[in-house]
N, C-alpha and C positions, 0 to 999 in steps of 0.2 A: 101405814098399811093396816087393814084393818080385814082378818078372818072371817070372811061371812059364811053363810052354811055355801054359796055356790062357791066360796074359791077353795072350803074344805072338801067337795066333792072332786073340784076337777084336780087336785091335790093328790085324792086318795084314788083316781081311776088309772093313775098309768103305774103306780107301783101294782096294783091288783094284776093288771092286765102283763105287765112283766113276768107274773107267777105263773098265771095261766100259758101265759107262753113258755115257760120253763115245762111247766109239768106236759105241756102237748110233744113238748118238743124232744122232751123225755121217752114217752109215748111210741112218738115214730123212728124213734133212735131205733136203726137196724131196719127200718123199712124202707125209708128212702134216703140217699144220700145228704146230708146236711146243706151243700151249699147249692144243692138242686131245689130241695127246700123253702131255702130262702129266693133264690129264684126265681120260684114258681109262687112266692108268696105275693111278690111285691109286684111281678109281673099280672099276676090279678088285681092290683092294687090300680095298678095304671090304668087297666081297662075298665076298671070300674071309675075310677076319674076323671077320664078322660072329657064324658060328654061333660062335667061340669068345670072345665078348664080350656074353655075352647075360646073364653076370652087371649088367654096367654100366645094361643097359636095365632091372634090377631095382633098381636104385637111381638112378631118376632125380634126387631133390632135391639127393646127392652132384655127380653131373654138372650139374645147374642152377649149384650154388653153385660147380664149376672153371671151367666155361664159359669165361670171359676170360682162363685161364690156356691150354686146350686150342686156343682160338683164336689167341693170339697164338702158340702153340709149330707149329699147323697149315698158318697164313699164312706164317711164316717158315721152317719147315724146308721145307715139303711146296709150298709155292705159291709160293715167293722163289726157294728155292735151283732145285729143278729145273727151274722154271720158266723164267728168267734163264739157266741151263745151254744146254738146249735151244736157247731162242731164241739164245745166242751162237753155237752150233753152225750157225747156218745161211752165218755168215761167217768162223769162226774153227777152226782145226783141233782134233782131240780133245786133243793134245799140248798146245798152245797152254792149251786153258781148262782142263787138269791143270794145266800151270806155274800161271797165277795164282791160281788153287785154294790151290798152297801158298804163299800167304800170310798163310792163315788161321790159322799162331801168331802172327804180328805182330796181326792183327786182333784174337784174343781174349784177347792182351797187354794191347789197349787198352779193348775193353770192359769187362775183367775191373777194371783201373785205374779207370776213366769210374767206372763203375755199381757195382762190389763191392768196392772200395779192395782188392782186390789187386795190389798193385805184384811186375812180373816180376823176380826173384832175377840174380842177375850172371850164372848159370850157363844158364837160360832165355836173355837177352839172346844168348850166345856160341851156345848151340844152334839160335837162331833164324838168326844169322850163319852157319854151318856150314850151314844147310839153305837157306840162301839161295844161297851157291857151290854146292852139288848144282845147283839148279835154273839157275843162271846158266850150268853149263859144259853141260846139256842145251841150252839155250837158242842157247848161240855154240858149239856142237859141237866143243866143246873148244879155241876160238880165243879170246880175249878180244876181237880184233879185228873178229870176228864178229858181237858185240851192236850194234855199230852201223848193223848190216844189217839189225837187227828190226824189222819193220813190224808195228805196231799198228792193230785193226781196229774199228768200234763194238762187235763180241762181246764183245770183250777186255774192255771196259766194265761192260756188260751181267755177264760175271763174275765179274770184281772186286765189287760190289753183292751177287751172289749169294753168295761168300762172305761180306762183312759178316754177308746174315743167319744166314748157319750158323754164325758164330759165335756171336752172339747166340741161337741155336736153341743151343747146347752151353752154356752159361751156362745158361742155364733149365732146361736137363734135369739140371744137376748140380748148381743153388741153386736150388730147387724152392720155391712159397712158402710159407706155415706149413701152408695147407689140404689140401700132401700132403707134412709132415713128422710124425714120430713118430707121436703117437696119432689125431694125425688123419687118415695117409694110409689111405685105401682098403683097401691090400693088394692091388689089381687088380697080375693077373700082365703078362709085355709085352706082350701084344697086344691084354689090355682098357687097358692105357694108348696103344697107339697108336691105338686104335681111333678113338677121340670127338679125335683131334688130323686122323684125316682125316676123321671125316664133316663138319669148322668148316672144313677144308681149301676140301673138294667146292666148299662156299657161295660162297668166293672164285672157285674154279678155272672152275665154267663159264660164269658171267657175263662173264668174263676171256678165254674159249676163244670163245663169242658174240662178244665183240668185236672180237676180232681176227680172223673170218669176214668183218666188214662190211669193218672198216680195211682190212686186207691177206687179202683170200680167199688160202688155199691147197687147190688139188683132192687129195683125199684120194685117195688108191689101196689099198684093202682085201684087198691081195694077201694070203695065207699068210704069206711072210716079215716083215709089220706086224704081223699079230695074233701071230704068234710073238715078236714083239722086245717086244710090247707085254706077252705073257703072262712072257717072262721078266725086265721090269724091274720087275713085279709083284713076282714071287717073288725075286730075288737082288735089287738094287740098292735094293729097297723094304720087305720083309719082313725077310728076313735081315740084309740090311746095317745094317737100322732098331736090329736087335736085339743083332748087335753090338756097333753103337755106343753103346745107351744102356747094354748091359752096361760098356762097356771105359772109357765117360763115370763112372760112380759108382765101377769101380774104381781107377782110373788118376787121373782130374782131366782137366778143357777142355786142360789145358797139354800134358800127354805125351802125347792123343789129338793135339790139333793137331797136333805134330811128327811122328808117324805118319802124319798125313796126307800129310804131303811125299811117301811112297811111291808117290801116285799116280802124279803124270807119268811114273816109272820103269815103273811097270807100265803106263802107256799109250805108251809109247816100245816097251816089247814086245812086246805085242799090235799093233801097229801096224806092227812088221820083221816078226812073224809073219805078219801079215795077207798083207803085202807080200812074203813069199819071201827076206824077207835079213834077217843075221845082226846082233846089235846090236854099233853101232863103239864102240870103247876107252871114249871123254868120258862114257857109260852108265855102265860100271863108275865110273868119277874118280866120276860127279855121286852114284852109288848108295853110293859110301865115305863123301862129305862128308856124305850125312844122316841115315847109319846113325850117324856121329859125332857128328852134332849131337843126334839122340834118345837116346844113349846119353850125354852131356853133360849 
């Protein structure tokens, strides 16, 4: 396999877009409830796909016989991961839940082992180590003596869990089961295959979104800048980023995406000096060399 400039673009657009979504999501922490949020995220998602998925509603019995595959891929990318994000977001900073984010090559090290007996190569293992000092000297702002200052919050938690199931969501989109291998797949382009993984989504998300009305009401504020953050996690962080990924997933493999993904917290540590009016300190660059090295490893 060979890095061209398009497989290094679609590579670096969904860790970016990860960030973005962190720091929005940051953003409306306390405006609207988190799993309403997502909700309302992906349920624009669908109406805006729809008209170009209308081959899939022509082949219904196709879609009866995935159904359990679209479901399990819907629930865990689309209803775990941002789900789990979001609600970390209401206690945990955007930076914070990028760092644990990148542990998702350790994560689909181990699923991959568990569940596909691929065992990670010695070179993988060192790459995963290399991307873990990135994210460490983010973390202790270039102190080592500093990691003993990190407080951990229930977010933190919350997503850690979220990445399990994205990893497990990259596993599936890349060992797909026979019913969409060779001559049996579809042929459906990417957005009749995202399409039927959010309307199984939906099913999950608003009974989920209902619930947490009762447990924990959050009052919604339907200001401009909500439907705008809502319209653009729609289209970047949801659309694009989806399509990225499953492109950079069949060309790349779960392993050299994950390590890609390390780029988040880099690009949420900038976005975040941007936000803030200052400039990004030295231990930025250090953590951004260690896991340019480790994906290049």
């Amino acid at each position: 396999m060979t890095l061209t400039p398009r497989l290094l673009y679609l590579l670096c657009i969904p860790p970016l877009m990860v960030a973005l979504n962190a720091v929005t999501g940051r953003f409306l922490a306390g405006t609207i409830a988190p799993l309403l949020l997502n909700a309302s995220r992906w349920s624009l998602v669908a109406l805006l796909a729809t008209p170009m998925a209308w081959r899939v509603l022509r082949q219904p019995q196709g879609l009866l016989r995935r159904w359990r595959y679209f479901a399990a891929l819907g629930f865990l990318g689309m209803v775990c991961f941002p789900g789990l994000q979001y609600l970390a977001l209401r206690s945990s900073s955007a930076l914070n839940v990028t760092l644990i984010a990148s542990s998702l090559p350790i994560g689909t090290m181990v699923i991959g082992a568990l569940f596909y007996r691929v065992r990670p190569s010695a070179n993988q293992l060192l790459g995963a180590l290399l991307s873990v000092l990135g994210v460490l000297c983010v973390m202790s702002h270039g102190s080592w003596t500093g990691l003993v200052q990190i407080h951990f919050v229930p977010g933190d938690l919350l997503m850690f869990l979220g990445t399990l199931a994205w990893a497990a969501y990259t596993w599936l989109v890349a060992r797909p089961p026979a019913h969409m291998r060779g001559d049996q797949n579809p042929g459906w382009n990417w957005v009749e295959f995202i399409w039927p993984q959010v309307l199984m989504a939906l099913l999950f998300m608003w009974p989920l979104a209902g619930a947490e009305q009762l447990w924990t009401p959050v009052a919604t504020h339907w200001r401009w800048q909500v439907v705008a953050a809502i319209v653009f996690l729609a289209l970047g962080p949801s659309l694009y980023s989806y399509r990225c990924w499953s492109l950079s997933v069949t060309q790349a493999g779960p392993a050299l995406m994950a390590f890609f993904a390390n780029l988040a917290p880099l690009f949420a540590a900038l976005l975040g000096t941007v936000l803030l009016g200052e400039w990004p300190a030295w231990y930025h660059g250090l953590a951004f060399a260690f896991i340019v090295e480790g994906i290049v490893v």
